[in-house]
KOLDO-740910 format. One record per residue (C-alpha): residue number from 0; residue in one letter; x, y negated, z negated. Coordinates in nm, 3 decimals. Example, Ala and Ser with C-alpha at 12.3 -4.5 7.8 and 13.67 -1.06 7.14 Angstrom:
2
n = 0, res = A, east = 1.230, north = 0.450, up = -0.780 $
n = 1, res = S, east = 1.367, north = 0.106, up = -0.714 $
//
This chain:
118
n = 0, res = X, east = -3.380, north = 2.760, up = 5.842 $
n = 1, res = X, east = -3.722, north = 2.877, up = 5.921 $
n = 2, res = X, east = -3.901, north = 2.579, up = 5.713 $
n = 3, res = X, east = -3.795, north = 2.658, up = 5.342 $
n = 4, res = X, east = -3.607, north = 2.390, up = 5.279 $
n = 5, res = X, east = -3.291, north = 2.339, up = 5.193 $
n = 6, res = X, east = -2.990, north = 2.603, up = 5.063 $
n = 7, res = X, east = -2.843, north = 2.547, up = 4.751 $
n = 8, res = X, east = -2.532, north = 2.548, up = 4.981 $
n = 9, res = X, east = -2.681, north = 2.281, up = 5.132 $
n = 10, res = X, east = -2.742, north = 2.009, up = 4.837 $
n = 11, res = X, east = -2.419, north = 2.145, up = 4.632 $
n = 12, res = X, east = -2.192, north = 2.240, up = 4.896 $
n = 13, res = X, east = -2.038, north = 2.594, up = 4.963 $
n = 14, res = X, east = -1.962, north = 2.790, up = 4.670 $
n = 15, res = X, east = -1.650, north = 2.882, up = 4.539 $
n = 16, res = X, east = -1.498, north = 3.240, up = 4.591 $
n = 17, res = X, east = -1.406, north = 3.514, up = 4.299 $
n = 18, res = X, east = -1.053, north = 3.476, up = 4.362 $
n = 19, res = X, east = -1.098, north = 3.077, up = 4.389 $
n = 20, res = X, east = -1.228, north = 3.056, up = 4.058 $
n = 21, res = X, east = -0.974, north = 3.330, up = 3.894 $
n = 22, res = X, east = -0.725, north = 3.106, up = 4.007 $
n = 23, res = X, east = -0.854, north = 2.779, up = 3.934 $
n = 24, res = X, east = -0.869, north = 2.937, up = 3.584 $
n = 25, res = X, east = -0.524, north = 3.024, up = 3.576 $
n = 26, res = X, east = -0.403, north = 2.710, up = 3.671 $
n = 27, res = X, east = -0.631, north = 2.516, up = 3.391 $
n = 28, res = X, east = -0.527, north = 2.801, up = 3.128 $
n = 29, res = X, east = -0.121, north = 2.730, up = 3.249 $
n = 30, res = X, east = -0.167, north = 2.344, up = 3.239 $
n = 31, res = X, east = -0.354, north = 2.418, up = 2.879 $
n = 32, res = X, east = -0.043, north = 2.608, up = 2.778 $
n = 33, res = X, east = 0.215, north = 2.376, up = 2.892 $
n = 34, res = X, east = 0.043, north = 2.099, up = 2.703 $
n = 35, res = X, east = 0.071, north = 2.257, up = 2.364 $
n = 36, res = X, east = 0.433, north = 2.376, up = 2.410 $
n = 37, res = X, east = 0.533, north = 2.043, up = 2.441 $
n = 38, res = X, east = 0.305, north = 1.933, up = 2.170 $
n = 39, res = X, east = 0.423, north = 2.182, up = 1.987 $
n = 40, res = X, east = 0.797, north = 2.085, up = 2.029 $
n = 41, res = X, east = 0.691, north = 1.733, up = 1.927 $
n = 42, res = X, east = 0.549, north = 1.789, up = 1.628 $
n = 43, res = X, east = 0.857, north = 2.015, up = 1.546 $
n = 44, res = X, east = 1.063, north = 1.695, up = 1.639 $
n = 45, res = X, east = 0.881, north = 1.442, up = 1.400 $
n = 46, res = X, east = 0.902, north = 1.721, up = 1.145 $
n = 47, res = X, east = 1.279, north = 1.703, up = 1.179 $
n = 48, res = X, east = 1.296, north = 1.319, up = 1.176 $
n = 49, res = X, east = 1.087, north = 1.310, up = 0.887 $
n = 50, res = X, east = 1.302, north = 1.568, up = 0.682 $
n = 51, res = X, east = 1.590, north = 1.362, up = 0.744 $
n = 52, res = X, east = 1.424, north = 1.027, up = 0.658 $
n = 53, res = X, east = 1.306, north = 1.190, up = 0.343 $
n = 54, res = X, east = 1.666, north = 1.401, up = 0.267 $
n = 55, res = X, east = 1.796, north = 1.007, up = 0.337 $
n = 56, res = X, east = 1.552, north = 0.844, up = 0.080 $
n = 57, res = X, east = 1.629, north = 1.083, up = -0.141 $
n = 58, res = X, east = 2.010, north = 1.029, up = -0.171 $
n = 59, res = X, east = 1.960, north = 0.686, up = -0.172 $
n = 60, res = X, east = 1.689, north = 0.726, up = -0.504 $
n = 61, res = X, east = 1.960, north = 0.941, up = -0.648 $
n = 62, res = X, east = 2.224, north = 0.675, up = -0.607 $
n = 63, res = X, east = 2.004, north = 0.408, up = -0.779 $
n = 64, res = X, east = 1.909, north = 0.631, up = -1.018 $
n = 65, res = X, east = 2.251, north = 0.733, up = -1.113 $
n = 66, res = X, east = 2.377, north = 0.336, up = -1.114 $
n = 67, res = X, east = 2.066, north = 0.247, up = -1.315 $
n = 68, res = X, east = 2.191, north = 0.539, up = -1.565 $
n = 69, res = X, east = 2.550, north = 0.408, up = -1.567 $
n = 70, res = X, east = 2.429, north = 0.066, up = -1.647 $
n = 71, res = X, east = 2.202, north = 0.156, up = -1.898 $
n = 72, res = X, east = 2.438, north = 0.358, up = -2.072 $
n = 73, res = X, east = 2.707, north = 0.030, up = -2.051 $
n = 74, res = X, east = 2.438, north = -0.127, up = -2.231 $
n = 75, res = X, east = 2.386, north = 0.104, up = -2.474 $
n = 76, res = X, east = 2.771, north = 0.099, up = -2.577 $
n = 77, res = X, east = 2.754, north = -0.275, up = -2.564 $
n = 78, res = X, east = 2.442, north = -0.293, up = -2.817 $
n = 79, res = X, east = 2.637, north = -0.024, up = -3.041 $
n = 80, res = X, east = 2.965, north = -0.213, up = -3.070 $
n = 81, res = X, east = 2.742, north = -0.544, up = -3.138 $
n = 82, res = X, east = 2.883, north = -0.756, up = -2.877 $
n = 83, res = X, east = 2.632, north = -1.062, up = -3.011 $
n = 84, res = X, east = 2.749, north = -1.385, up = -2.870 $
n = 85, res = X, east = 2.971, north = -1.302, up = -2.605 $
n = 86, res = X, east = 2.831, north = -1.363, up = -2.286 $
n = 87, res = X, east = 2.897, north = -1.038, up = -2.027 $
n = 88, res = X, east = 2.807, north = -1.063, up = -1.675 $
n = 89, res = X, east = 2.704, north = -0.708, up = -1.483 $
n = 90, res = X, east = 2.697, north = -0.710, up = -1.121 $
n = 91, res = X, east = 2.355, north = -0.539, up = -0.967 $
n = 92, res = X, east = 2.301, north = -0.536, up = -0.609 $
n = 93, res = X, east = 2.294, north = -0.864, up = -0.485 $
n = 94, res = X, east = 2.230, north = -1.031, up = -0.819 $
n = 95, res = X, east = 2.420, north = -1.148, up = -1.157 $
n = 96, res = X, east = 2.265, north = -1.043, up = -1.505 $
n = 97, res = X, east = 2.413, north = -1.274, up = -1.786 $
n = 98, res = X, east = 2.437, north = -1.105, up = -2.111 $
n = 99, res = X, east = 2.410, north = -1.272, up = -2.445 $
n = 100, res = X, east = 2.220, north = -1.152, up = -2.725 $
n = 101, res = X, east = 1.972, north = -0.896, up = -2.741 $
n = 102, res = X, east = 2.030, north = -0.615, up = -2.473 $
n = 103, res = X, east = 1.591, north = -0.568, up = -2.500 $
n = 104, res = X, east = 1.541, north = -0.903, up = -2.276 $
n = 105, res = X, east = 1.841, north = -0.800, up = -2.056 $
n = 106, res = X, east = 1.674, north = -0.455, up = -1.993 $
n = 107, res = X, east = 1.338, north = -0.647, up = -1.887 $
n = 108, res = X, east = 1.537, north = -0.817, up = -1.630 $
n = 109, res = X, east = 1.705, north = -0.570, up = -1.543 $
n = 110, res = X, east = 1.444, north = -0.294, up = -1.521 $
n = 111, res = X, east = 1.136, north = -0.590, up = -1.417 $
n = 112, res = X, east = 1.137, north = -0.553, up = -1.016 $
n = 113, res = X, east = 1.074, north = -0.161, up = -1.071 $
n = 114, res = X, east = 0.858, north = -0.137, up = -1.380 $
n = 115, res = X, east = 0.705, north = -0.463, up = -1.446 $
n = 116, res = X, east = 0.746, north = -0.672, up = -1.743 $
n = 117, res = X, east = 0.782, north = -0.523, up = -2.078 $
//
């Protein structure tokens, strides 16, 4: 090479071609869109499991919430037709309420695990 030194060709190897490059581009841009289709279709899948969790937890709310009602409203008719004395047990979940006298202290039992203590 007549004394100048070395090519750039030389220290960083031959250069790419136009076409080369425009396909080397085309590949990265086709990996790039590959990648967020199936991103894309995973997010839409953890969407779906989530709505379904949620729709699940939801039902299951409503059916506590609807026993709660029914057993509150037991209570309620108990307390109006003075049942003072008589001892009344009431099934919840896994547990047995005893009810004696004042339907207040049975509600704090009864209501305690999801609101505290009265």
């Amino acid at each position: 090479m007549l004394g100048f030194g070395p090519t750039p060709s030389d220290v960083w190897g031959p250069s790419s071609s136009k076409v080369e490059l425009i396909n080397n581009a085309n590949k990265s841009d086709e990996e790039a869109r590959a990648a967020r289709v199936e991103f894309q279709e995973s997010i839409s899948k953890m969407q779906a499991e989530y709505d379904n969790k949620l729709e699940n937890l939801r039902a299951n709310y409503d059916n506590k919430l609807e026993n709660l009602q029914q057993q509150v409203a037991m209570l309620m008719q108990m307390q109006q037709q003075n049942y003072s004395g008589q001892v009344i047990q009431i099934k919840w979940a896994t547990r047995l309420i005893e009810v004696e006298d004042g339907v207040v202290a049975v509600l704090s039992e009864f209501l305690s695990p999801w609101m505290g203590s009265f």
